[in-house]
Backbone as ProteinMPNN parsed JSONL, in Angstrom:
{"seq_chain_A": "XXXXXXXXXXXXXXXXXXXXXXXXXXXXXXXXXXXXXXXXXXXXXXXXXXXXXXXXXXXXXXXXXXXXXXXXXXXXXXXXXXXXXXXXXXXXXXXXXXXX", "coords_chain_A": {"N_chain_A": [[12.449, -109.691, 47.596], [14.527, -108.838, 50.21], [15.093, -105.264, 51.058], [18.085, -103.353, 51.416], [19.458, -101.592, 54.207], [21.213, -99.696, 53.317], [21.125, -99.415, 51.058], [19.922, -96.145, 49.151], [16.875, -95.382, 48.638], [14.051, -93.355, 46.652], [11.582, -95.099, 48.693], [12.771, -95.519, 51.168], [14.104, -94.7, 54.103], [16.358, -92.262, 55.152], [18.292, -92.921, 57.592], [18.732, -90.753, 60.944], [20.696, -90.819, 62.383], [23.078, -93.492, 63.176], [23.638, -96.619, 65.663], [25.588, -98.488, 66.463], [27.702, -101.73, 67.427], [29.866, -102.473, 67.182], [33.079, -102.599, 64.867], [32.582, -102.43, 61.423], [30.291, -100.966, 59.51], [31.355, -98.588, 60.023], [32.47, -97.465, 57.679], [30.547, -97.218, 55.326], [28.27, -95.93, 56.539], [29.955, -93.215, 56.704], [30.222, -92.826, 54.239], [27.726, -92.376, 53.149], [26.84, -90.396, 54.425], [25.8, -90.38, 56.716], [25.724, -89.841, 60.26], [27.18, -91.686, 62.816], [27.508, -93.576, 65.671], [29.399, -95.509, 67.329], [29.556, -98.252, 69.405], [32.101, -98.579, 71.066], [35.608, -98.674, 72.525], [37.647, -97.561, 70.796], [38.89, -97.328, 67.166], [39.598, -99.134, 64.147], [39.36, -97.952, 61.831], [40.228, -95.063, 61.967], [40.31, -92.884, 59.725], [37.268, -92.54, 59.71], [36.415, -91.268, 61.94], [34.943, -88.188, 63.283], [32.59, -88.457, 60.947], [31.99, -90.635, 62.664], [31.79, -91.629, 65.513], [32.881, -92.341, 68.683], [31.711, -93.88, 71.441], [32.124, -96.224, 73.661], [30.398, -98.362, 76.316], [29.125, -96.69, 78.203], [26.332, -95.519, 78.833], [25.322, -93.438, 79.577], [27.366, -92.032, 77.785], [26.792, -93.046, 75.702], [23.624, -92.186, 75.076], [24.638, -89.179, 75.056], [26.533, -89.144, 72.706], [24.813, -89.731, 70.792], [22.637, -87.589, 70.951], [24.58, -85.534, 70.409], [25.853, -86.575, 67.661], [23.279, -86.302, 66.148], [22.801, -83.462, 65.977], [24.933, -82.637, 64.53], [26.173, -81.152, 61.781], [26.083, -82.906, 58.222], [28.587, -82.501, 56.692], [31.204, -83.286, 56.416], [34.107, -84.884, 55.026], [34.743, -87.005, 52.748], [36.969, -89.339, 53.078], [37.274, -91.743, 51.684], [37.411, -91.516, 49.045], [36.007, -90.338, 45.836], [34.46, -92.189, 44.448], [34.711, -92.48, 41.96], [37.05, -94.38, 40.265], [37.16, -96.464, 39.01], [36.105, -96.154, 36.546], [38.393, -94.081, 35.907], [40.166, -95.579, 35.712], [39.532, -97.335, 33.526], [39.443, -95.156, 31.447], [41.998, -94.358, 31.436], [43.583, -96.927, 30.742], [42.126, -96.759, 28.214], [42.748, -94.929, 26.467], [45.241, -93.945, 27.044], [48.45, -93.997, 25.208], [51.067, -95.539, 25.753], [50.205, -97.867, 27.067], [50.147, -100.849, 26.091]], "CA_chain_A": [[13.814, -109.336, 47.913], [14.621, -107.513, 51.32], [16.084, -104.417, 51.083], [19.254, -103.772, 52.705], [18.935, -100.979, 54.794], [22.347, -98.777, 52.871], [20.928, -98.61, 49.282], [19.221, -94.929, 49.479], [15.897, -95.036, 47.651], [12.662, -92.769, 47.443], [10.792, -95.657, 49.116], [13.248, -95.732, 52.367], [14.023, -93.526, 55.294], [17.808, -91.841, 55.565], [18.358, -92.314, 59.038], [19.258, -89.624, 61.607], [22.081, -91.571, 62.913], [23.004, -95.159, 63.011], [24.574, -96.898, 66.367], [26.791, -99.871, 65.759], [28.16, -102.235, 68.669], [31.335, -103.11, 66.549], [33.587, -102.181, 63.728], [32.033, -102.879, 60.084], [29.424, -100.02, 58.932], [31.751, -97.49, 60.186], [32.695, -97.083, 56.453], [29.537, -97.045, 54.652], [27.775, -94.839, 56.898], [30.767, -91.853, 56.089], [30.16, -92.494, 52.078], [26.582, -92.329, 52.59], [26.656, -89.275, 55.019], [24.942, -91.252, 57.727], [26.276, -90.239, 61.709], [27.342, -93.057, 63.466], [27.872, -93.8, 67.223], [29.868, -96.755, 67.651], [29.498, -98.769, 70.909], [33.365, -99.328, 71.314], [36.272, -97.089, 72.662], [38.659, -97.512, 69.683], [38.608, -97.773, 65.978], [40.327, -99.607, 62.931], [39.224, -97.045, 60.623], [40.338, -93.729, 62.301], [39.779, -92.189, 59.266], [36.126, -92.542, 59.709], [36.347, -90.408, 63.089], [34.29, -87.395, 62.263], [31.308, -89.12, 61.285], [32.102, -91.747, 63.248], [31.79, -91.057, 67.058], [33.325, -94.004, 69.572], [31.111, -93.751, 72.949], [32.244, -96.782, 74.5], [29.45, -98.866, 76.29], [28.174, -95.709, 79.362], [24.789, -95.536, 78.712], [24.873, -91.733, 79.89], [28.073, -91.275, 76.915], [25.671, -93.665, 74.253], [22.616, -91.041, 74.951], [25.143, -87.74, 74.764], [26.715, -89.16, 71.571], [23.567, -89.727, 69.854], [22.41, -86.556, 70.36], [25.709, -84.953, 69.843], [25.719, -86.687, 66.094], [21.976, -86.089, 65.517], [22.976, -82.112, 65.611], [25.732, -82.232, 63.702], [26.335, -81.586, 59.889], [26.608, -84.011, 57.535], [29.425, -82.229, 56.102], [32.184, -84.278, 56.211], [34.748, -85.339, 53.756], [34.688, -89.13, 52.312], [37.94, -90.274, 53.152], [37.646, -93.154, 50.583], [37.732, -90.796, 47.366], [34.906, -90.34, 45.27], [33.627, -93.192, 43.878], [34.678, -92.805, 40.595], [38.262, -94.836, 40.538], [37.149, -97.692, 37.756], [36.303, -94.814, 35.547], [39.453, -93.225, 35.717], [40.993, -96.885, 35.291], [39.244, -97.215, 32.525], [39.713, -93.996, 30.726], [43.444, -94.579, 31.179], [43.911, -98.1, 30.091], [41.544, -96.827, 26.857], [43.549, -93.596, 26.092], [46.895, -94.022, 27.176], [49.443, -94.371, 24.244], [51.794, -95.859, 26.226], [49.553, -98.917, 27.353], [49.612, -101.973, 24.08]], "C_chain_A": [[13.808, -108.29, 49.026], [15.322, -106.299, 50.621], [16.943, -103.519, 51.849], [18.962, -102.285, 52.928], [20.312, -99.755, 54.335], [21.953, -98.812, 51.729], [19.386, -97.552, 49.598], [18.033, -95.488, 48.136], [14.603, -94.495, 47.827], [11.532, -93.924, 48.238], [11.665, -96.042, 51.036], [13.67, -94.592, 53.026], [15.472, -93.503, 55.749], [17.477, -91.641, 57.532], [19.145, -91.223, 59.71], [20.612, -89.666, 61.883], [21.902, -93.17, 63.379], [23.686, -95.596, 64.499], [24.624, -97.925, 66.404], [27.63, -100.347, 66.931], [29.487, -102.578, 68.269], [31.57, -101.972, 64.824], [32.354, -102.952, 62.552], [30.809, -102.252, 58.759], [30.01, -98.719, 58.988], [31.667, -96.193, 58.195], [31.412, -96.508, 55.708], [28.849, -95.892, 54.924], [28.61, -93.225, 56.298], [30.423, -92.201, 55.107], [28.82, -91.843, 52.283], [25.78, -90.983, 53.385], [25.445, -89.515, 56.304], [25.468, -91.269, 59.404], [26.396, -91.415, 62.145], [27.939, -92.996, 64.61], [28.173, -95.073, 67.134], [30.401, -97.578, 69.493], [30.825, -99.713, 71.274], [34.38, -98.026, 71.953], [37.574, -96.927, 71.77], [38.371, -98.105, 68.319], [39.639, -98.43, 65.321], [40.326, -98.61, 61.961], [39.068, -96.138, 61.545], [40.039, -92.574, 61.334], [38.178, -92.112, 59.222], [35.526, -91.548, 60.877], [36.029, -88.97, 62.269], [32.925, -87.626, 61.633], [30.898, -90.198, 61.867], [32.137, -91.565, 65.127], [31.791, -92.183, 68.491], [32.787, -93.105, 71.062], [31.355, -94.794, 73.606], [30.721, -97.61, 75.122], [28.631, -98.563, 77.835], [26.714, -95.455, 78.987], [24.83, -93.946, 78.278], [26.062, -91.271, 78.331], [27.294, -91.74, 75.546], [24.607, -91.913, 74.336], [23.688, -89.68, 74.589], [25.708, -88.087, 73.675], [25.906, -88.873, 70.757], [22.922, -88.349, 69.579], [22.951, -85.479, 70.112], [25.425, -84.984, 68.009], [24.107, -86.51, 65.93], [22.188, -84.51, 65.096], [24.055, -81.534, 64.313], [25.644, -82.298, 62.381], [26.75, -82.556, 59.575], [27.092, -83.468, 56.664], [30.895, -82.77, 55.774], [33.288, -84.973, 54.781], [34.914, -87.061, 53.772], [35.765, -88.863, 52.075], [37.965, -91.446, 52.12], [37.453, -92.852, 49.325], [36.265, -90.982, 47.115], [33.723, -91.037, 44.514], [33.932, -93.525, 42.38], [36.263, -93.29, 39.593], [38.018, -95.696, 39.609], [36.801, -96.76, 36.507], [37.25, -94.503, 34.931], [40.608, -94.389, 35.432], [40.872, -97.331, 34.148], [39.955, -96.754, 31.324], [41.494, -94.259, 30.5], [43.99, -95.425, 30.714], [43.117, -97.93, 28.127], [42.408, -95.991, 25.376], [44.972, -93.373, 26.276], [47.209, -94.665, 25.945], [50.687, -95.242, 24.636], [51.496, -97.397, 26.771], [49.445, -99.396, 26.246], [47.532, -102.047, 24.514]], "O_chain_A": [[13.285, -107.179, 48.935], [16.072, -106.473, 49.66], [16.526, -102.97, 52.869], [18.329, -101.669, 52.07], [20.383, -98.83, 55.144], [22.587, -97.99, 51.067], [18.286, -97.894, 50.032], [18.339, -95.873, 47.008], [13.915, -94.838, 48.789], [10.423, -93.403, 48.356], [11.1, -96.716, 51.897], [13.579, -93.5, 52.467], [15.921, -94.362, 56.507], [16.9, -90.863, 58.291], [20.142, -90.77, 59.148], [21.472, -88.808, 61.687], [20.921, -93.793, 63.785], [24.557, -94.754, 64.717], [23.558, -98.539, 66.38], [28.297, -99.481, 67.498], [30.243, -103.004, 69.142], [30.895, -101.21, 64.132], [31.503, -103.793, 62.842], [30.526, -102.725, 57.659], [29.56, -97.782, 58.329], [31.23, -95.113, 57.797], [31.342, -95.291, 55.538], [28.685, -94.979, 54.115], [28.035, -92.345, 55.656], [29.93, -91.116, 54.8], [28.635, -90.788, 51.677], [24.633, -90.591, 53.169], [24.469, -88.823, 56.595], [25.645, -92.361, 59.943], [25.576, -92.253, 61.772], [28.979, -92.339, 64.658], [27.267, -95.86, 66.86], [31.296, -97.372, 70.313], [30.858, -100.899, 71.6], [34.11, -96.825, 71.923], [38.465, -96.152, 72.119], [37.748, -99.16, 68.201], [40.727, -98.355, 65.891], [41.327, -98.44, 61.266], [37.978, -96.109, 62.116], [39.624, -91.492, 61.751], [37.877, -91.3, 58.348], [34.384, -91.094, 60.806], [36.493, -88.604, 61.189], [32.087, -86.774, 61.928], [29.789, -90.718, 61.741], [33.252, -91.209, 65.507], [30.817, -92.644, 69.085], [33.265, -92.091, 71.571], [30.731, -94.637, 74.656], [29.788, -97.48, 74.329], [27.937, -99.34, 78.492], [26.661, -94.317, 79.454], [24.543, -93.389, 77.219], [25.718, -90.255, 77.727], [27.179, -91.033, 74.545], [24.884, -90.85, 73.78], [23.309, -89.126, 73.557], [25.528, -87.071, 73.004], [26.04, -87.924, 69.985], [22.673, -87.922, 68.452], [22.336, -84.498, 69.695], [25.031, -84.08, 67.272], [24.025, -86.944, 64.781], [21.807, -84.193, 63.969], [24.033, -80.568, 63.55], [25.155, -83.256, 61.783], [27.582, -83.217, 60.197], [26.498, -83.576, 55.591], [31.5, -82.485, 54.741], [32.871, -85.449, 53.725], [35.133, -87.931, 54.615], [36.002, -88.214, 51.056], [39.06, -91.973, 51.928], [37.32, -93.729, 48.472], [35.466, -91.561, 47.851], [32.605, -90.679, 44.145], [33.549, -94.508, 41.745], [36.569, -92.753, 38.528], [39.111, -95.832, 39.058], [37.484, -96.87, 35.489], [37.311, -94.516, 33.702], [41.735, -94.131, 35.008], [41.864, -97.759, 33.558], [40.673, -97.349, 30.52], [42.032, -94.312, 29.394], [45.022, -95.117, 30.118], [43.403, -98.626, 27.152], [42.593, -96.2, 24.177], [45.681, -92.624, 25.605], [46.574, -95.63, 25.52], [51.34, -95.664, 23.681], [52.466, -98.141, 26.913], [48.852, -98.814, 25.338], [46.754, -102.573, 23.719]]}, "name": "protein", "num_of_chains": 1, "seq": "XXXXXXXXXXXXXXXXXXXXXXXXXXXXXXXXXXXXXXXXXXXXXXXXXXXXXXXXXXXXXXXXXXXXXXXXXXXXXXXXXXXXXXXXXXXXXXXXXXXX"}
């Protein structure tokens, strides 16, 4: 079985930063705290801007992105909540009095 290159495990290597010719990793990368240079000059997911960094397809703005996001923290807030939303769907459909 390959393994896909977004499930973190001690046998694989968190990259520095990822760069992406199109929309479609934007997302993942922000959950997984993963820079990303995207080789476009506009997004779909604006909330992803921030760890998401649109350089367009200049060579000279690719290289100054890259090592723009290589410096930067991976501090960032996940925009797509915390992960723990079927939980809390759960818990409420189990515990609610109000739900038959």
């Amino acid at each position: 079985m390959k393994a896909s290159p977004f499930r973190a495990g001690e046998d694989q290597i968190k990259p520095r930063v990822l760069i992406v010719p199109q929309m479609g990793v934007q997302e993942e990368t922000c959950i997984l705290g993963i820079p990303c240079v995207t080789l476009r000059e506009n997004t779909e997911r604006p909330e992803t801007v921030g760890s998401n960094l649109l350089v367009g397809t200049d060579p000279v703005r690719i290289l100054e992105g890259v090592r723009s996001m290589m410096k930067k923290e991976q501090n960032w807030k996940n925009p797509f909540g915390d992960g723990k939303a079927s939980k809390r769907i759960v818990d409420v459909l189990l515990h609610d009095p109000s739900h038959p």
